[in-house]
N, C-alpha and C positions, 0 to 999 in steps of 0.2 A: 661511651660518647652518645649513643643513640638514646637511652634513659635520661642523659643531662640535659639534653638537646631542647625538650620540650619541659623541663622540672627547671629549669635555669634560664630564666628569659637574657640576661646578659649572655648566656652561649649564644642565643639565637638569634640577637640583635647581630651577634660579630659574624656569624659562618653565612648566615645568609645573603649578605652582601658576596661575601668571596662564591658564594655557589653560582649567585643572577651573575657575578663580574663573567665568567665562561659563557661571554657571548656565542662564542662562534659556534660552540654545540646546537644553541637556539637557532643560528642563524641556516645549520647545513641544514638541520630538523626543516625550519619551514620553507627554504628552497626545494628539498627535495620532494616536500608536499604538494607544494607549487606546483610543479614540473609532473608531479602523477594525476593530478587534479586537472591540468590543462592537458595532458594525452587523453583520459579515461574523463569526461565530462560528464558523458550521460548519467541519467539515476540509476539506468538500468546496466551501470557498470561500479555501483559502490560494492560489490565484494569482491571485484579485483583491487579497488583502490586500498580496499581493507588489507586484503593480501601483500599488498607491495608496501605497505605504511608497515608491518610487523616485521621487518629486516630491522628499521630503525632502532627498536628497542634494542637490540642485539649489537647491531653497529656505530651507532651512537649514543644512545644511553647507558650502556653499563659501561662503554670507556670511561665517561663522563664521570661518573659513580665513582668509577676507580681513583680515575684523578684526583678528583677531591679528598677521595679520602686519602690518598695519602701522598697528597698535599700537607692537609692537615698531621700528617704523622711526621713529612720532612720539617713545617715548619715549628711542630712540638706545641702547638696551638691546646692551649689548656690540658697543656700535658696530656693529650690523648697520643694513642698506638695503636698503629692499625692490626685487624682480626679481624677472623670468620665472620662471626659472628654479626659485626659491623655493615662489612659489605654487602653479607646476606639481606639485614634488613634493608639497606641502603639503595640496596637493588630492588627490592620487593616496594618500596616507598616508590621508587622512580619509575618501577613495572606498572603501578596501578595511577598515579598520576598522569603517567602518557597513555593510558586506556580511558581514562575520564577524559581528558584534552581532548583527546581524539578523537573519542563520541560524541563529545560537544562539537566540536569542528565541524564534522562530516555531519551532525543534525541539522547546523545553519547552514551549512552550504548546502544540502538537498533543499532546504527550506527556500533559499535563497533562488536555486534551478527551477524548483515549482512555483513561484511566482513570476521568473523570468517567461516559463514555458506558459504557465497561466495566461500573462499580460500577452505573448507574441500569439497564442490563441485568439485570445478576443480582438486582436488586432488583426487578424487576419478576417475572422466573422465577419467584423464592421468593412473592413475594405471589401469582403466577396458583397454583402449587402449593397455596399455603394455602387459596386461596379454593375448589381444587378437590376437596381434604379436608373442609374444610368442605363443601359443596355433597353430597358423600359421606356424610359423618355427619348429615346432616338426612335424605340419601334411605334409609340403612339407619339406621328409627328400630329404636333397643336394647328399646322397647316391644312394638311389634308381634313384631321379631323374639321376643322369649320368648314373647309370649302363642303366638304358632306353635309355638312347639318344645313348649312344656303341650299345646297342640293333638294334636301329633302324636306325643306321648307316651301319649296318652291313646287314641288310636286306633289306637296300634300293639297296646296289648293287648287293644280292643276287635274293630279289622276291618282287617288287614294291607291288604290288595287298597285299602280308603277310603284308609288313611295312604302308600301307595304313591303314589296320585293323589295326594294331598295335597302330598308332599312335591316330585312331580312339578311344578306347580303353583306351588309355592313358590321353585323353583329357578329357575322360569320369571320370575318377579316379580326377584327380584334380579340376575339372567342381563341382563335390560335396563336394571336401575336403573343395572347398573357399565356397561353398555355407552352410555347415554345420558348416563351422565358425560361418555366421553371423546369421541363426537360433539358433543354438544350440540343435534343436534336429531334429531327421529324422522319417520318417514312416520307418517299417519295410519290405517294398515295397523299398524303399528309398535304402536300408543296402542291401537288396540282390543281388538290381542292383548293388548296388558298390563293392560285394563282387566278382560278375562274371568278370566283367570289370578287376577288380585286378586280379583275377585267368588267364586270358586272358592273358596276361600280363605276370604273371610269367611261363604259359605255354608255351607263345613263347622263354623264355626265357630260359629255362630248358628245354624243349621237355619233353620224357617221365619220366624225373626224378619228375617231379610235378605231382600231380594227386588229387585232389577235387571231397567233395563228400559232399553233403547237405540234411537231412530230416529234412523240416520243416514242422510243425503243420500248417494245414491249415487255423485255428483258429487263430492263430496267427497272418497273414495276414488280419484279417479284411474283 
């Protein structure tokens, strides 16, 4: 049967219909693909997936194999009878066919993960970027910043040497803002320079309406 199979295209027109009609072999095959694909997701779990996919050939494919072939021998289908010989090949046909399938399979769906994992990547980048722009634009408020620059406009014609500090001062305050951006934290050394520097600042800018006043725990400093 197995020599006619492919020497006799009229055999292979008729059997192959009856082999694809054994839905449901296909169908337990890719459920139970399904269901190990959706446990074992990661990449870095395709050789347990592999592991668990190689029952199938055993539990599903060579029944499969069998049936048909002797199917074909109940139904006397171009006078074949079934033999060794047959199922051996039949089996070994069906053994390397679902080793191809399945290599194929498992190559698009890692493919498939790594573009998923790719895409949730760079969406995460762009979102940390945004949020770090953001976080940027709340710390350099556009407020403060003018009212400093009227400040220091105002002092450059009145007392060079004050606006000098001033702007001193001022360079000091932003010098951390961007630098505390891209740490994300500070020593508390770090905080009190940046607190005086700011006080600086709104002192020149208020005179005696401002006034600061700090007890810190010496401990605290480290």
């Amino acid at each position: 049967m197995a020599s006619r199979l492919w020497k006799e295209p009229w055999v292979l027109a008729v059997s192959f219909p009856i082999i694809f009609s054994l839905y449901l072999s296909w169908r337990i095959h890719y459920v139970y693909a399904y269901a190990v694909r959706k446990r074992f997701p990661s990449e870095h779990q395709t050789k347990k997936r592999i592991l668990l996919m190689l029952p199938v050939n055993l539990l599903i494919m060579t029944p499969t194999v069998y049936l048909i072939c002797y199917l074909f021998d109940w139904l006397h289908l171009f006078g074949y009878t079934v033999d060794g010989a047959d199922l051996t090949y039949a089996i070994l046909v069906g053994l390397i066919v679902n080793i191809v399938s399945e290599s194929l399979w498992e190559l698009m769906y890692i493919m498939d993960r790594y573009k998923e994992s790719a895409a949730e990547k760079e969406m995460m980048e762009m979102m940390h970027l945004k949020q770090e722009f953001n976080n940027l634009k709340q710390k350099v408020n556009p407020h403060f910043l003018f009212n400093s620059f009227n400040t220091l406009s105002s002092l450059i014609e009145e007392d060079e040497e004050r606006a000098e500090l001033f702007l001193d001062e001022l360079s000091k305050v932003y010098r951390y803002l961007l630098r505390n951006n891209e740490k994300g934290m500070s020593t508390v050394d770090e905080e009190i320079k940046f607190i005086l520097s700011f006080s600086k600042l709104l002192e020149t800018r208020y005179g005696d309406g401002f006034k600061l006043e700090m007890e810190i725990d010496p401990e605290a400093r480290g």
